[in-house]
Backbone bond lengths (Angstrom), bond angles and torsions (degrees), N, CA, C in turn:
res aa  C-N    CA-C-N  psi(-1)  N-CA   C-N-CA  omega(-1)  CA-C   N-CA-C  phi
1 X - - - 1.453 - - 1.517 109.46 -
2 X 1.157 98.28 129.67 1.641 104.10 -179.36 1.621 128.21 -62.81
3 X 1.337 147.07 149.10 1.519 123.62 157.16 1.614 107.38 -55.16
4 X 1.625 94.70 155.96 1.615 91.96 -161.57 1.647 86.19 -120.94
5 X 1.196 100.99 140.58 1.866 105.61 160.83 1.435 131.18 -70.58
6 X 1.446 139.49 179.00 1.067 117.88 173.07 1.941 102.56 129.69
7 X 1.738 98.83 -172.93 1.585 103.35 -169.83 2.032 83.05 -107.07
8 X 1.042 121.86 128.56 1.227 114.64 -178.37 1.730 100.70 -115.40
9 X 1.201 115.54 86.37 1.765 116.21 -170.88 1.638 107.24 -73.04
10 X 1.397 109.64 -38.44 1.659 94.12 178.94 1.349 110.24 -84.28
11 X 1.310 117.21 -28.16 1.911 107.52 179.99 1.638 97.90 -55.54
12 X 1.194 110.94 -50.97 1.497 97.66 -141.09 1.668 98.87 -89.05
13 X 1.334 117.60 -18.68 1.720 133.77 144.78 1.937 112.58 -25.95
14 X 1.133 83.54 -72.00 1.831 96.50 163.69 1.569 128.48 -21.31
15 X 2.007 77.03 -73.17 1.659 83.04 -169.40 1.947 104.97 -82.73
16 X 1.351 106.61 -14.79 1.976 86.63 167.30 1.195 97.65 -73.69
17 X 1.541 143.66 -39.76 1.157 111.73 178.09 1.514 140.77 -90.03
18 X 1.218 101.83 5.74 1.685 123.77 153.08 1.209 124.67 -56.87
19 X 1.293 113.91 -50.75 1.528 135.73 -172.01 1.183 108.37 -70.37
20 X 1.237 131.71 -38.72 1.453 163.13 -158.65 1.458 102.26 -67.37
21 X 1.665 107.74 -48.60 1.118 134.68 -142.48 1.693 92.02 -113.04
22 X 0.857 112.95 -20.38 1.258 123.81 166.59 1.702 121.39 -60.13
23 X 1.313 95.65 -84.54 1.474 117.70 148.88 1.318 134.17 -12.48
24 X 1.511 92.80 -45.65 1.916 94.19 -168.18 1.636 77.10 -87.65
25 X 1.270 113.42 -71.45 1.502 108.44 -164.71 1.802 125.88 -21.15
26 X 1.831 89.69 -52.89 1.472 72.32 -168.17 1.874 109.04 -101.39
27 X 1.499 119.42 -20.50 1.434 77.04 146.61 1.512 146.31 -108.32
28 X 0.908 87.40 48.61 1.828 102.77 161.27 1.977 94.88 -76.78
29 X 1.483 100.99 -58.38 1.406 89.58 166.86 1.160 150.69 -24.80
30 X 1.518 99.46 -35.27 1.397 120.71 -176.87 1.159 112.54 -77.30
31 X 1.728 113.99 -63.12 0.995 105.50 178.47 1.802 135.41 -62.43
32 X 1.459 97.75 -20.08 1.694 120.02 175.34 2.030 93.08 -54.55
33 X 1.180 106.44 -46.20 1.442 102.90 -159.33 1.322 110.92 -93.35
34 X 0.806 129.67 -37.59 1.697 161.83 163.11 1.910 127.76 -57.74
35 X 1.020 82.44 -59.52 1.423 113.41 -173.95 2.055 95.77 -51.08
36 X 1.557 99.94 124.46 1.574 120.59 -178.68 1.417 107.68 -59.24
37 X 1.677 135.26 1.87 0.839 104.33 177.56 1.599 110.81 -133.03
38 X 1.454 88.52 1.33 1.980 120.11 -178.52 1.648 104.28 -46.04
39 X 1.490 117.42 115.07 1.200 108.45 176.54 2.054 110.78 -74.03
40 X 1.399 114.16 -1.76 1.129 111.34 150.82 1.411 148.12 -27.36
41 X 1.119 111.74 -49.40 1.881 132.33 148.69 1.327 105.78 -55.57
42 X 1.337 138.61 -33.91 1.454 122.53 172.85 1.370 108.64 -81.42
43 X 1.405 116.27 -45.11 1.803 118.51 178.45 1.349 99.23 -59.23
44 X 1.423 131.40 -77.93 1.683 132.11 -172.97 1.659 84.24 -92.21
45 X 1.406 101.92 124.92 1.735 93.45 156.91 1.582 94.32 -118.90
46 X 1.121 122.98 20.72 2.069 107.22 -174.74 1.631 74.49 -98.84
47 X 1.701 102.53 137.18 1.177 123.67 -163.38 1.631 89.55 -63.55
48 X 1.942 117.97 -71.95 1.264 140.59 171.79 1.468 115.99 -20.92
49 X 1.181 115.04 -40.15 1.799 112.36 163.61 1.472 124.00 -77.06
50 X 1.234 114.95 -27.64 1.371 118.31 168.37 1.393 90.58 -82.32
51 X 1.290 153.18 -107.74 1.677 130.24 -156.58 1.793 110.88 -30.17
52 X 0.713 130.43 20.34 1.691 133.03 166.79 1.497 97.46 -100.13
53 X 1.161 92.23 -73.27 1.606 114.56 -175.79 1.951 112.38 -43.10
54 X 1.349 101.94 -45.76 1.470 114.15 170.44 2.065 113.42 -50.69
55 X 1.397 79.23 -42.48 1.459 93.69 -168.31 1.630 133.49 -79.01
56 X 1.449 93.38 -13.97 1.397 136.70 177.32 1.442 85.17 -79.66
57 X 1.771 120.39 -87.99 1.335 106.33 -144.39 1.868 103.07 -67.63
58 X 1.151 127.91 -34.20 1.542 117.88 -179.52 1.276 127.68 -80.66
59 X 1.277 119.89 -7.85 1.901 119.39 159.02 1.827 97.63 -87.84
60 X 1.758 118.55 -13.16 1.406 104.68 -176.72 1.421 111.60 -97.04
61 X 1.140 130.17 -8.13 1.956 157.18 144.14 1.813 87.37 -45.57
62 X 1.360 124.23 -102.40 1.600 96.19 179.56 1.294 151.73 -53.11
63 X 1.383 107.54 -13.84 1.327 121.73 167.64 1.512 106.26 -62.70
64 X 1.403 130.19 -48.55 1.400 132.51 -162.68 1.346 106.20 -87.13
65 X 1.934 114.55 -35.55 1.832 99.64 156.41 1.764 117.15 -55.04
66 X 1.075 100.95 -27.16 1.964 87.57 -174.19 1.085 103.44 -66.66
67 X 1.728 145.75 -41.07 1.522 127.39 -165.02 1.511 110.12 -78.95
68 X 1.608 127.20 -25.13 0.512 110.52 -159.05 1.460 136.13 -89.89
69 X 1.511 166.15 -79.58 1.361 146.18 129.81 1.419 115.27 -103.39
70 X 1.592 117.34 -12.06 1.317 120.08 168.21 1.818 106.18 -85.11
71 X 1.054 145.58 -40.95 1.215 130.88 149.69 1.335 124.53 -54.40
72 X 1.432 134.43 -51.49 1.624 130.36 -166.68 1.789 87.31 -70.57
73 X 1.366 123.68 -13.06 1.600 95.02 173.36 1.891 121.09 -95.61
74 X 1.371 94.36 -40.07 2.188 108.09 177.42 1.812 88.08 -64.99
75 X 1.677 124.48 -64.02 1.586 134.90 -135.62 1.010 116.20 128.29
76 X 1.410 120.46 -26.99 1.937 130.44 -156.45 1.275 95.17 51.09
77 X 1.471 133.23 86.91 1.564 125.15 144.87 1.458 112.73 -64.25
78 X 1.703 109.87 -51.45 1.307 124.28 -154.73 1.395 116.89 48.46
79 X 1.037 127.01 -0.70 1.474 111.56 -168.62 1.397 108.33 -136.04
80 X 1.179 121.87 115.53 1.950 108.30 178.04 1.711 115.01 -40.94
81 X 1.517 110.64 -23.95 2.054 89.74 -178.01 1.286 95.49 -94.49
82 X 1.098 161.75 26.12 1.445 151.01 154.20 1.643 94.86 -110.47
83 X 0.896 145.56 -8.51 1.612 130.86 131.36 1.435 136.97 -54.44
84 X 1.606 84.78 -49.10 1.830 102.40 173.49 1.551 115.58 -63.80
85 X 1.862 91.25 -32.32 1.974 70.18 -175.95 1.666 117.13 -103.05
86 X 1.590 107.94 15.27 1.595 125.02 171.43 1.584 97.13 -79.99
87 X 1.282 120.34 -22.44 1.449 137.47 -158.27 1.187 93.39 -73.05
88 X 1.364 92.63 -63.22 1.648 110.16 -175.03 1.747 130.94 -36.29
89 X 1.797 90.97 -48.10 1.506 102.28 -178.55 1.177 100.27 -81.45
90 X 1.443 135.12 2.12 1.362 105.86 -175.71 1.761 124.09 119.06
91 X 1.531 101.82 -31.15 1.808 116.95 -177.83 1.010 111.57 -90.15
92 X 1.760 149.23 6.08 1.652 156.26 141.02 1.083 104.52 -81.35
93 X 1.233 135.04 124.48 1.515 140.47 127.64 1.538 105.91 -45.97
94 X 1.408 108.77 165.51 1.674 114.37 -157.09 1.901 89.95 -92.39
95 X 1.404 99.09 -29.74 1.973 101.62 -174.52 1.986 88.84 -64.62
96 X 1.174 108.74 -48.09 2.128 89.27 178.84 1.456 95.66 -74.29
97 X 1.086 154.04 -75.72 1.139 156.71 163.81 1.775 95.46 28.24
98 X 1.328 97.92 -57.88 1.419 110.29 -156.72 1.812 94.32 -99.02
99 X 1.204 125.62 -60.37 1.505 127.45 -164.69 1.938 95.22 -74.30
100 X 1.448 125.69 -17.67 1.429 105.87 168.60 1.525 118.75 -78.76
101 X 1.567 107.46 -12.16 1.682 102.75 -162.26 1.274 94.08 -101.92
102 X 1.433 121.05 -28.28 1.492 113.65 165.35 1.546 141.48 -62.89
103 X 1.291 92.21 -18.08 1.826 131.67 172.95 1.593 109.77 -55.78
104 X 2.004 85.21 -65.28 1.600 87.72 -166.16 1.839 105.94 -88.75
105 X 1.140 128.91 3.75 1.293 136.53 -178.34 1.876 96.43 -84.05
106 X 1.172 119.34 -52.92 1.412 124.48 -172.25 1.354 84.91 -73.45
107 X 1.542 142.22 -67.31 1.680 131.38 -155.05 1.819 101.54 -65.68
108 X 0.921 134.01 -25.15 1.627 154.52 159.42 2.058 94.91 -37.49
109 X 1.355 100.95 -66.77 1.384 102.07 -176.99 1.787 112.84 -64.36
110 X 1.181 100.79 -65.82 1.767 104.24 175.04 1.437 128.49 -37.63
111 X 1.618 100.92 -19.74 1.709 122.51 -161.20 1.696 81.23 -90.03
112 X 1.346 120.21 -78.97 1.497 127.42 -174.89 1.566 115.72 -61.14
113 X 1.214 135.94 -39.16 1.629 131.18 132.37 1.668 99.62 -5.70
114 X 1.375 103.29 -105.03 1.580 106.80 -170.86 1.483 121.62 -50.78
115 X 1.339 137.80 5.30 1.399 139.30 173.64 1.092 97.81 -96.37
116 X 1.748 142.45 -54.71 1.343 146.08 158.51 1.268 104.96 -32.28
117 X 1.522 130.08 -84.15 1.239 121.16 -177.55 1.648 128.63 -37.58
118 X 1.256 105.42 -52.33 1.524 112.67 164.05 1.617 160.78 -60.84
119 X 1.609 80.19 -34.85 1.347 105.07 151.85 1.489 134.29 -99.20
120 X 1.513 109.54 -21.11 1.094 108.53 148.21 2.021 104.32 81.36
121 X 1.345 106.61 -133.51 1.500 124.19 178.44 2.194 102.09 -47.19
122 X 1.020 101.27 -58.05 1.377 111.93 164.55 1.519 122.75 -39.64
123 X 0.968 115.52 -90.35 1.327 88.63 137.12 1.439 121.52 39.44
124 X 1.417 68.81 -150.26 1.659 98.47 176.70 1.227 121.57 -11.14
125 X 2.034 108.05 -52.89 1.189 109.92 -169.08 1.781 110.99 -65.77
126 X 1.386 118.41 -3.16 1.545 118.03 160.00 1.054 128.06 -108.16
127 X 1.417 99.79 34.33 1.874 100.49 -160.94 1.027 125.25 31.47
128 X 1.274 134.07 43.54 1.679 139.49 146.60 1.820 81.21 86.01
129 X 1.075 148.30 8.92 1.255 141.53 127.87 2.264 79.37 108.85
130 X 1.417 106.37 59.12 1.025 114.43 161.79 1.545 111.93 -81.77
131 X 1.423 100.50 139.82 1.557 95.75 169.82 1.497 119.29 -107.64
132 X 1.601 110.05 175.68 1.583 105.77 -162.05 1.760 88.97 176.32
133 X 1.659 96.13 139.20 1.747 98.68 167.40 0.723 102.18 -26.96
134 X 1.544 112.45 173.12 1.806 154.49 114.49 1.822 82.76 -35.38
135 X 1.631 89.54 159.04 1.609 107.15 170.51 1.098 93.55 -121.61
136 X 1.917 90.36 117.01 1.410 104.67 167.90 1.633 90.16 130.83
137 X 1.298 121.81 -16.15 1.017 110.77 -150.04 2.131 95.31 -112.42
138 X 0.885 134.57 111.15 1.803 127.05 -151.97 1.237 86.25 -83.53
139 X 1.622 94.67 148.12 1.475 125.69 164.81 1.559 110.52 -23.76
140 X 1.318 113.02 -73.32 1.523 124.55 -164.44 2.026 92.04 -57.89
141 X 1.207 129.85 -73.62 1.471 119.81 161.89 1.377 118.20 23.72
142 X 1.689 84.04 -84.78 1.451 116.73 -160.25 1.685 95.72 -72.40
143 X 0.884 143.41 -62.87 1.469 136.83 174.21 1.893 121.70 -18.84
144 X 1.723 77.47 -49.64 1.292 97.95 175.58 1.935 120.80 -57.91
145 X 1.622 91.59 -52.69 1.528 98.61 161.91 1.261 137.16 -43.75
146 X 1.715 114.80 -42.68 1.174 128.04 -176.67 1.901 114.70 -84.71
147 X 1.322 91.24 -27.22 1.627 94.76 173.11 1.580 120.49 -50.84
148 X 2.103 109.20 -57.95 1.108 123.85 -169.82 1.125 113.97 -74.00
149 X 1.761 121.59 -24.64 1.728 124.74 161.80 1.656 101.23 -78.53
150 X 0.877 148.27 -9.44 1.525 132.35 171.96 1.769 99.73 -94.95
151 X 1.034 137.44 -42.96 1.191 143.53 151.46 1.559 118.36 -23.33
152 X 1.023 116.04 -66.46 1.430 150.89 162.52 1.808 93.64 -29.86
153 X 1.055 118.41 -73.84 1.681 124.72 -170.16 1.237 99.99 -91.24
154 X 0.866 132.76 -15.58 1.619 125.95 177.99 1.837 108.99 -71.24
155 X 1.250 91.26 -63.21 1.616 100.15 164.66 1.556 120.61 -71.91
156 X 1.317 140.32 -7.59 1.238 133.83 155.88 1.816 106.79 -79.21
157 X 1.562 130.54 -8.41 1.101 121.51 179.84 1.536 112.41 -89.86
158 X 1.823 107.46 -32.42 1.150 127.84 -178.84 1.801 114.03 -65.76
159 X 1.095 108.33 -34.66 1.575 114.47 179.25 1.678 112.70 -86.68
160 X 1.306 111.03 -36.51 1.900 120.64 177.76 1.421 94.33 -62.37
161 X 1.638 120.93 -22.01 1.808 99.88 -154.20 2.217 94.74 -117.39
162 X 1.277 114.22 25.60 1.333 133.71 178.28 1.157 119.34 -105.65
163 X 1.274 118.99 -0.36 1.317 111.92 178.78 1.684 86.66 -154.51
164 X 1.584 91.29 157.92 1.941 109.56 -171.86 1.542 98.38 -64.92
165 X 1.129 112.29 -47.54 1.734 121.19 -154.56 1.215 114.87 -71.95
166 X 1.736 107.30 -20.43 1.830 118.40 169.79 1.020 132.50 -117.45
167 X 1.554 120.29 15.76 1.550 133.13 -151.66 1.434 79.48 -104.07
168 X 1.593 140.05 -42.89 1.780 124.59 -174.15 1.963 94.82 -71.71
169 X 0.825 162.83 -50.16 1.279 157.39 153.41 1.564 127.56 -30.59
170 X 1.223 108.63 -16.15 1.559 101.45 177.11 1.532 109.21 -54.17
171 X 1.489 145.59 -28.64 1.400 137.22 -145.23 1.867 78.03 -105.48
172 X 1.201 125.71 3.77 1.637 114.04 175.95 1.385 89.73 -115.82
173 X 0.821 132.09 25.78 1.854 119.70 -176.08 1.713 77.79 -133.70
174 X 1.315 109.58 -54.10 2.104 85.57 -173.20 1.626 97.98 -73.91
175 X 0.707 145.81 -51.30 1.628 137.48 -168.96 1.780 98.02 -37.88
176 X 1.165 127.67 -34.31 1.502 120.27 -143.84 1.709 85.06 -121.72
177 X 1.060 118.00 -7.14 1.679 114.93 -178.91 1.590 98.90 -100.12
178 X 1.773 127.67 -47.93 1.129 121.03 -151.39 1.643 89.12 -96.08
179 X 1.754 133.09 -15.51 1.373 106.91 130.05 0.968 153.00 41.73
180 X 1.562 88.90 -129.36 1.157 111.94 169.58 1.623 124.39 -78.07
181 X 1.450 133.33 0.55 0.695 141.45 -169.24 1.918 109.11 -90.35
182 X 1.986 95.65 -36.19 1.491 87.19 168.52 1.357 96.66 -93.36
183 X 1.652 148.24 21.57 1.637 113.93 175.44 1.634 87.99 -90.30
184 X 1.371 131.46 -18.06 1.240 132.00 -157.43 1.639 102.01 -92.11
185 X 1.350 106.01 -66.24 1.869 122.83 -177.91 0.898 119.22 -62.78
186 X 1.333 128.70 -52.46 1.898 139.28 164.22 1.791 108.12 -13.15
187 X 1.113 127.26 -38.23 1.397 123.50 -159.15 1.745 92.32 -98.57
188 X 1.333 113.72 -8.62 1.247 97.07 -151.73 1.819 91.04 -107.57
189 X 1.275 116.32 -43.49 1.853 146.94 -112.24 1.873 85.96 -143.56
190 X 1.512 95.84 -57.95 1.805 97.73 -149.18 1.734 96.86 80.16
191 X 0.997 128.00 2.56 1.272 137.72 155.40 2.053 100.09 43.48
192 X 1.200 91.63 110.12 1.688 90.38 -160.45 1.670 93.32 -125.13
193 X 1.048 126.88 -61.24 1.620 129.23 -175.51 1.703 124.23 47.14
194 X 1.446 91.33 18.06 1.258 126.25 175.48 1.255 140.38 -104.89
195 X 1.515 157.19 31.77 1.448 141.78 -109.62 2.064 84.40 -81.73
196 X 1.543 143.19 -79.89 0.870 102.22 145.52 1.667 149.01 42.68
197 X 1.235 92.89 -91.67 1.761 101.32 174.18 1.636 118.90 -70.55
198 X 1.579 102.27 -22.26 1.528 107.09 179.33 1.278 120.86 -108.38
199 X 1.365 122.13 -4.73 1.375 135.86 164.38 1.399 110.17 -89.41
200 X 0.894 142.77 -14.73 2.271 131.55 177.76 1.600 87.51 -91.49
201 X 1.264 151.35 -60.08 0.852 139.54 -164.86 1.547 116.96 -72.56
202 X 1.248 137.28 -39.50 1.362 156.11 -153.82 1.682 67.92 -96.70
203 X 1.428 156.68 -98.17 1.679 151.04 -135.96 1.631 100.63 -65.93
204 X 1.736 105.91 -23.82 1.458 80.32 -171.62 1.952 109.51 -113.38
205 X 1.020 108.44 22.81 1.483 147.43 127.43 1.010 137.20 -49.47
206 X 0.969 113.30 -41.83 1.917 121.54 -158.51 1.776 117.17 57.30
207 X 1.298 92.35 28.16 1.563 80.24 -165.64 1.305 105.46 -115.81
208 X 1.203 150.28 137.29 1.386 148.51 -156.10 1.549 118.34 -153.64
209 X 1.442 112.44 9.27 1.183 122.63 -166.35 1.721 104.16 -71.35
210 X 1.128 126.38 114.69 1.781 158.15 161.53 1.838 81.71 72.61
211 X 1.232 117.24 70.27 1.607 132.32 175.47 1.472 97.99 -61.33
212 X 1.830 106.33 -58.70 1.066 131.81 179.79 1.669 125.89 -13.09
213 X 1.775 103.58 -52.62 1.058 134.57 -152.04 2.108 92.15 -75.93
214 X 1.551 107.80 -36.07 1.471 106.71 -179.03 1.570 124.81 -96.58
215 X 1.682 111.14 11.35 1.005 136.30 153.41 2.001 113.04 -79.92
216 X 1.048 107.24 -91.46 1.506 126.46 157.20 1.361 119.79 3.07
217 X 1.646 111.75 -84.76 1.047 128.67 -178.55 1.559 119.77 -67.87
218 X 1.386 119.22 -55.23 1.267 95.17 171.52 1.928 134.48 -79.16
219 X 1.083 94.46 3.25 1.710 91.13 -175.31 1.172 98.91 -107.52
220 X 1.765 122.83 3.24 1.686 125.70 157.60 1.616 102.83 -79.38
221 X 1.209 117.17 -46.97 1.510 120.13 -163.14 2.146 80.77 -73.64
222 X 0.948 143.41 -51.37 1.385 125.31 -171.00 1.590 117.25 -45.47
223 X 1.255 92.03 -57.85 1.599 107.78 -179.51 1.459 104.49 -45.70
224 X 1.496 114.91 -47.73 1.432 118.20 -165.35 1.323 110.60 -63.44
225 X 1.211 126.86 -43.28 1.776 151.31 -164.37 1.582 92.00 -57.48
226 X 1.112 104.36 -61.37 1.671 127.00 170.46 1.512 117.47 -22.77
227 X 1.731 104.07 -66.00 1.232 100.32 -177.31 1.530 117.99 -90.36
228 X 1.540 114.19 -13.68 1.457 107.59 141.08 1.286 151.09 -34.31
229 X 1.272 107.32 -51.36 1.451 133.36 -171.25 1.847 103.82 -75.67
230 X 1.523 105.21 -27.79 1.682 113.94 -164.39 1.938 72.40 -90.97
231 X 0.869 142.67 -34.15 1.476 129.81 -175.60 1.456 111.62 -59.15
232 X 1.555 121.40 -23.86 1.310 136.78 -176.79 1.643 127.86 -68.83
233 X 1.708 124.18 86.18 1.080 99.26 -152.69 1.451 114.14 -70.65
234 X 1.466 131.15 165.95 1.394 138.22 146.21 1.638 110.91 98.35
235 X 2.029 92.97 -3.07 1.466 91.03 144.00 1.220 168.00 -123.18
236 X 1.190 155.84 156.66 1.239 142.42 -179.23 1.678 118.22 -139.97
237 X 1.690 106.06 137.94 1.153 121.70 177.01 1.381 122.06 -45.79
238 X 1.720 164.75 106.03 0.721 163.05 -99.19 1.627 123.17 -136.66
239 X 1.705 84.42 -49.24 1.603 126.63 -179.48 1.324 110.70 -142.48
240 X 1.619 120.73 -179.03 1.644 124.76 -166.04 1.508 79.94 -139.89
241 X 1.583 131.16 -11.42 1.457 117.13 -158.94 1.650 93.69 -106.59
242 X 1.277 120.18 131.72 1.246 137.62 178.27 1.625 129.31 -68.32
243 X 1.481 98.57 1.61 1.424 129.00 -167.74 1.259 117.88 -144.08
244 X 1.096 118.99 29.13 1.734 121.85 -164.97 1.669 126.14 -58.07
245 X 1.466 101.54 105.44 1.357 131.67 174.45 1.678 113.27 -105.38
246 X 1.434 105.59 125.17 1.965 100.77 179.08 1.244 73.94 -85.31
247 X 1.467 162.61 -149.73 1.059 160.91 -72.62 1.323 117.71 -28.20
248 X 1.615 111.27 -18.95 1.772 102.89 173.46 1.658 105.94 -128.54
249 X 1.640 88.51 157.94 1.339 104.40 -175.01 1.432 113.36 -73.08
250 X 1.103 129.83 152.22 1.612 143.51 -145.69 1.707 107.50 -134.38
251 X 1.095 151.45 129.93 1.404 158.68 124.62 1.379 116.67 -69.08
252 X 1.486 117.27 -3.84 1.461 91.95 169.12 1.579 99.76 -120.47
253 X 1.610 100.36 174.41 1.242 105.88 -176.55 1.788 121.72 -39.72
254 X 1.111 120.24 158.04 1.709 119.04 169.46 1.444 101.04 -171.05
255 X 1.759 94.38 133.33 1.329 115.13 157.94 1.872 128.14 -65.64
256 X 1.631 93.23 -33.67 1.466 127.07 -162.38 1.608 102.83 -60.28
257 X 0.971 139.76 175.81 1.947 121.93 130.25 1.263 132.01 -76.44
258 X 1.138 128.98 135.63 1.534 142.25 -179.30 1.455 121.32 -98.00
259 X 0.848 119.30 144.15 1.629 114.29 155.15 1.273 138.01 -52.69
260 X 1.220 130.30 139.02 1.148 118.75 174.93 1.341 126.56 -71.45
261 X 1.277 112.84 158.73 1.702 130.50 -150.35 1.616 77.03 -92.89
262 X 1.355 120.43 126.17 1.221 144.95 146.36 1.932 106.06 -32.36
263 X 1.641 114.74 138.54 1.196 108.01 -147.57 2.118 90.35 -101.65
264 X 1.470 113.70 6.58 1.241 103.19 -161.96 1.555 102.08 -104.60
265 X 1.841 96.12 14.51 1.237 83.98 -164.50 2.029 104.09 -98.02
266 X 1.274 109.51 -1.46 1.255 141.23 -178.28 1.732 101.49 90.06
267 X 1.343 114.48 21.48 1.922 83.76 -170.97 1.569 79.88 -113.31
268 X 1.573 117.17 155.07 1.320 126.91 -156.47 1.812 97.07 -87.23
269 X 1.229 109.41 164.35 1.605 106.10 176.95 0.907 131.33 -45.35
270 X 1.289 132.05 171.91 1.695 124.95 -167.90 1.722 89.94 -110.32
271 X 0.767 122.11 127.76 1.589 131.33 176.21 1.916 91.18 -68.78
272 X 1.512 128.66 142.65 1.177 114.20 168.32 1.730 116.12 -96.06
273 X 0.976 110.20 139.09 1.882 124.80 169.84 1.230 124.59 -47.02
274 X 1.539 117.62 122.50 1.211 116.77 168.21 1.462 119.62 -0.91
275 X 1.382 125.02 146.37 1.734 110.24 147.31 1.757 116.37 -65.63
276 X 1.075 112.52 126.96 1.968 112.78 156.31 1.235 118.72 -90.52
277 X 1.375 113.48 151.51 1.157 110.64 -163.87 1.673 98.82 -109.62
């Protein structure tokens, strides 16, 4: 089945409210772990176990949007480079291309909106969980950092979703990759692999200092994963949804079978796809 063109109101419905959901989840994390007044630092005070722990609950905030009916219907990208590089292979049309990154950029704001509001004093005391180098460590560096960790999960999403037997597991392969990626990157990065994730907080902040660097770096490291993964022989991308269920209907490309497209919506049935093996 081809990517399909068009106004897609519940996909892209989804992912603002995926993203959203994203957001609050994991930095609530932040501030839970972080946060100046979190009795957390007295329970874990080894800094390095709380960034585990951080990393756990906010790659496990998207992991738990993908199973659930707002992911098995968008994919749960949440993130513009796991759009961009579904884009890439071929399974986004350029109209989601555009209405998914706008989705999760607005659900990005609503997500950090309600962590400000809620947490309040907390908060603050983490700057709304803005990210920014290590000091000491230059802009261009750090770009660099964030590329090869967005790279890193970009291509562990691209290989889980290539074969039948690992495409329902991808949201347990990013939970346990993006991880470890902030107990490791966080000190270095704040480990963002998100542009998204580093723009609602950094605008509703005011703070924008080397912003650049979470634009840049990770939608270079996507692209890159990309042409890695096409270096890989004997595989191919299958699905774009990170949670793959035929029970729902799909707008982006799929090898898999899909559901059929509901008939009230005027677009004619989805014929279903070969089996892959």
């Amino acid at each position: 089945m081809p990517a399909q063109r068009g106004w897609h109101w519940a996909e892209w419905s989804s992912e603002f409210a995926g993203t959203a959901l994203l957001l609050l989840g994991g930095l609530s994390a932040v501030c839970l772990d972080f946060g100046s007044n979190s009795p957390m630092i007295k329970v874990v005070p080894d800094h390095s176990a709380r960034l585990l722990i951080t990393g756990l609950l906010f790659a496990g905030s998207g992991s738990l949007v993908a199973v659930t009916p707002l992911g098995r219907r968008s994919g749960a990208h949440l993130n513009p480079c796991v759009t961009l590089a579904f884009w890439r292979r071929g399974h986004v049309h350029p109209h989601d291309l555009a209405g998914y990154t706008a989705a999760q950029v607005a659900g990005a704001f609503a997500g950090t909106a309600l962590v400000q509001w809620w947490w309040g004093g907390q908060a603050r005391s983490v700057d709304l969980g803005v990210t920014h180098p290590r000091a000491g460590l230059p802009a261009m560096g750090a770009a660099g950092v964030e590329a090869v960790m967005t790279a890193a999960l970009v291509l562990i999403i691209l290989v889980m979703v290539s074969t039948r037997r690992t495409a329902r597991f991808a949201p347990l392969a990013v939970w346990i990759v993006v991880a470890v990626l902030v107990w490791q990157g966080a000190p270095w990065t704040g480990t963002s692999l998100n542009p998204a994730r580093s723009l609602a907080p950094a605008v509703l902040s005011m703070d924008f200092g080397d912003l650049w660097v979470y634009f840049v770096g990770p939608l270079a490291g996507s692209l890159a994963a990309v042409e890695v993964f096409n270096l890989i022989p004997g595989l191919e991308t299958l699905t774009a949804k990170l949670y793959y269920d035929w029970r729902y209907p799909s707008t982006l490309a799929s090898v898999l079978p899909v559901a059929r497209k509901p008939s009230s919506s005027g677009v004619q049935p989805v014929k279903q796809a070969p089996r892959a093996t």
